[in-house]
N, C-alpha and C positions, 0 to 999 in steps of 0.2 A: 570685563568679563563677558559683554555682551557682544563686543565683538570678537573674541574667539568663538565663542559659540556661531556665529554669524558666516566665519571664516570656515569651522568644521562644518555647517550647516549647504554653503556654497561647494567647498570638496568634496564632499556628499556627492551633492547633486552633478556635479563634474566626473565626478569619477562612473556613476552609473550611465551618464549620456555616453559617456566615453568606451565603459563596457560595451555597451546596447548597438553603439554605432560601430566597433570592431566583431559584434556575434552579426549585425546586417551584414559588413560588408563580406564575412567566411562563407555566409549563407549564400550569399549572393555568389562569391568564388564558385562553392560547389555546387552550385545549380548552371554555373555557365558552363563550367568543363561538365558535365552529368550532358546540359545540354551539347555541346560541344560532341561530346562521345557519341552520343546518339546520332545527329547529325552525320558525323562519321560512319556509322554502320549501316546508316540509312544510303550515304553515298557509295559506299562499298558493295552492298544489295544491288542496288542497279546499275552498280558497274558491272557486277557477273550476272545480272539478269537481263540486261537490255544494254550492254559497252559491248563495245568493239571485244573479237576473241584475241587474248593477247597472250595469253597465260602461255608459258616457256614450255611445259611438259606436258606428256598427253600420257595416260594408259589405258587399252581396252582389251577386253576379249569380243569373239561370237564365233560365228559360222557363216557358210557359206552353201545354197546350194545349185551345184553345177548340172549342165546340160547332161556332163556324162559321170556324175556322181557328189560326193559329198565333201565337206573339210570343217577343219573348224581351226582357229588361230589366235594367238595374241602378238599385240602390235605396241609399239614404243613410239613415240613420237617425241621431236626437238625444233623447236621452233625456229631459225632460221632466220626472218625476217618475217614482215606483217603478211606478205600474201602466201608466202612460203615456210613449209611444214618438213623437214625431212626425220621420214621413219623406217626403226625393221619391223622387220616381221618375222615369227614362225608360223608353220602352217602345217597341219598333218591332214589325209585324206585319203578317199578312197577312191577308183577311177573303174567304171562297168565298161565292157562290151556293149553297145547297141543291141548284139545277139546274143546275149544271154535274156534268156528267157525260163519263169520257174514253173518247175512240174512237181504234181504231188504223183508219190511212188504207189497208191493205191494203199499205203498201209499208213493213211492220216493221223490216226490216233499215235502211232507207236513208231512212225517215222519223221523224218524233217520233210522239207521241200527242196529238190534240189536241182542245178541249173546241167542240164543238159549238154556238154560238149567244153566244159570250163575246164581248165586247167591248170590259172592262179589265181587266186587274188591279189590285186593289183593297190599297193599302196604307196601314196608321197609323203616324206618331210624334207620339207623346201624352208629356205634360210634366204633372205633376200632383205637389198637396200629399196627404196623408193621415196616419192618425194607427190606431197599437196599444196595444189596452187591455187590460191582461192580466186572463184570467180563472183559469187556475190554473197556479201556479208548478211545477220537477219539486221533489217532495221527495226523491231522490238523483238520482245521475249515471246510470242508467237509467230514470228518469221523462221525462216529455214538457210542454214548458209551451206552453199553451195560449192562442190570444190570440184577440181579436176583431177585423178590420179594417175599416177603410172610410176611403176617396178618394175625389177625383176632381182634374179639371183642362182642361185644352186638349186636342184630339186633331186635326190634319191628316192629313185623308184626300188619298192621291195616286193619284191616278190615271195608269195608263201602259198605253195601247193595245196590244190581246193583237191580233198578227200573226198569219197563217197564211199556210202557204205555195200555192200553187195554180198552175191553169192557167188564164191570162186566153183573155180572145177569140180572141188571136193565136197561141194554140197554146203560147204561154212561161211557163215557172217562175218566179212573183213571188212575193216576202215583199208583204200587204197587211195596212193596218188595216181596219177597219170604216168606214164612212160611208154615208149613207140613198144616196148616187150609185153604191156597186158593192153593195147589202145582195142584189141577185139574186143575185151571184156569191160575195159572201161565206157564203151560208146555201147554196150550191149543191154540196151533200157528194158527185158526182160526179165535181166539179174539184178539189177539196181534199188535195194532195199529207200534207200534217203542218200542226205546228204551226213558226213561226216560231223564231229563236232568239230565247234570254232577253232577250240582249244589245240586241234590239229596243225600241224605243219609250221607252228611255231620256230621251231630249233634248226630246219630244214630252207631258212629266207635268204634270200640272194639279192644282190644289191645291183643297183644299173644308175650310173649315173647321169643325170643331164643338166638342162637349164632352163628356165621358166620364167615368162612376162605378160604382164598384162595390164589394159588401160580400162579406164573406168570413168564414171562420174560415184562422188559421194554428197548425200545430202543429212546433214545432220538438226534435226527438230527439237531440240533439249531447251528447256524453259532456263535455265542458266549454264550460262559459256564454262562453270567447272567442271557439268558432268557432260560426255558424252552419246551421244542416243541417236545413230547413224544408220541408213541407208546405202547400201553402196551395188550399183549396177555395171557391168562390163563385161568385156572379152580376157580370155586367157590361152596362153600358148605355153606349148612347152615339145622341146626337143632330147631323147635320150638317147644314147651312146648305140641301142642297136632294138629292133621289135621288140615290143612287151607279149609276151608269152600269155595271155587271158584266155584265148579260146583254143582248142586242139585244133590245127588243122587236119581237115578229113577232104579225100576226093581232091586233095589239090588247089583246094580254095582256103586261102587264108586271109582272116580278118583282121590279123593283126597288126598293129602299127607302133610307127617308132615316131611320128611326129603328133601331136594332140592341140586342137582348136575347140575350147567351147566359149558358152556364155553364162555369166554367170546373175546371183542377188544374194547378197548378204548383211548382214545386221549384225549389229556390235555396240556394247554399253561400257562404258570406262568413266576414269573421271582426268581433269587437268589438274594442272598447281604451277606454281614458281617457284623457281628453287631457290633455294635461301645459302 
């Protein structure tokens, strides 16, 4: 009798070391992978905070603003290879005359301000391929990586007749456009109440086709290589099919041009990814 008792006594104790030593070793299991995982997030973190920029895909928006007016754009990017980036781009914008210059019509309260001698407003959407080639990487997460650019592509110029408001022959308050049959009464800043609404000359746009490029440096400052947060400095050209129509010519002297050189700075936020 003593020794079963002795037998169940030993099984006992066997079996609870046995328990005790299978709940250590699970414990132990999920404390390596818990650690394990962490570890991993921890290496993933400063792979996109301070790794090389590798990531496949790019998206951003911003703006731009030009010597000779404004734009703003969203850009795609496709990774390539490691120093090479190739992206499109959209881009819409607005393009001034140097000679435009704004006058208040004396009736400030109750009129607009309007440019003296214009005759369109002068707008782009440009569609174009181009490609970044990196010149220096950041080496941590407050470095700056440095790229080289240059594009180009399509650019439609639109054209949409700049109204003003005035006093025709008959003594009455007209919105008109320009045409060579009222250019007396259009250039006549006596009669010229303001400028037209925006909203004007919409349905009346005409289209001029050309082409458009430009080179650059970008520099992009972003604490982690997912998101975007870039600088971008350069030249821009662009060539259209015949004169863009901005200012009337008067007297013979025309300001307008079919070729366009400026310089630009723009800024843009996006983010990366890898495609799955």
């Amino acid at each position: 009798m003593k020794k079963i008792y002795v037998i169940l006594f030993l099984a006992t104790i066997s079996g609870g070391l046995f328990a005790q030593t299978t709940t250590n070793q699970q414990q132990s299991s999920k404390k390596s992978e818990k650690e394990q995982r962490k570890l991993k997030k921890i290496s993933i973190f400063r792979e996109q905070e301070e790794g090389e920029n590798v990531f496949q895909r790019d998206f951003s928006m911003g703006a731009r603003l030009n010597t000779d007016g404004w734009s703003g754009f969203a850009e795609l990017g496709y990774r390539k290879s490691r120093k090479k980036v190739n992206y499109f781009q959209f881009e819409f914008g607005e393009k001034k005359s140097n000679k435009e210059v704004k006058v208040n019509s004396g009736y400030a309260f109750t009129q607009r301000p309007y440019i003296y001698g214009k005759q369109n407003n002068f707008y782009q959407a440009k569609l174009g391929v181009g490609q970044r080639y990196l010149i220096g990487g950041k080496a941590n997460k407050n470095g700056v990586e440095v790229d080289a650019v240059y594009y180009g592509g399509l650019s439609l110029g639109l054209l949409k007749p700049y109204y003003l408001n005035l006093e025709n022959d008959n003594g009455q308050n007209v919105d008109i456009k320009y045409s060579p049959e009222n250019a007396d009464l259009f250039l006549n800043k006596d009669k010229i109440n303001g400028a037209g609404g925006f909203g004007k000359g919409w349905n009346n746009l005409s289209v001029v086709p050309g082409l458009h490029a430009k080179l650059g440096m970008r520099f992009d400052w972003a604490h982690f290589n997912e998101v975007v947060s870039a600088l971008e400095i350069g030249v821009n050209a662009e060539y259209y099919t015949k004169k863009i129509p901005i200012m009337v010519v008067a007297d013979g002297v025309d300001h307008n041009k079919q070729f366009f050189f400026n310089a630009y700075v723009g800024i843009q936020f996006g983010k990366r990814w890898n495609k799955r």
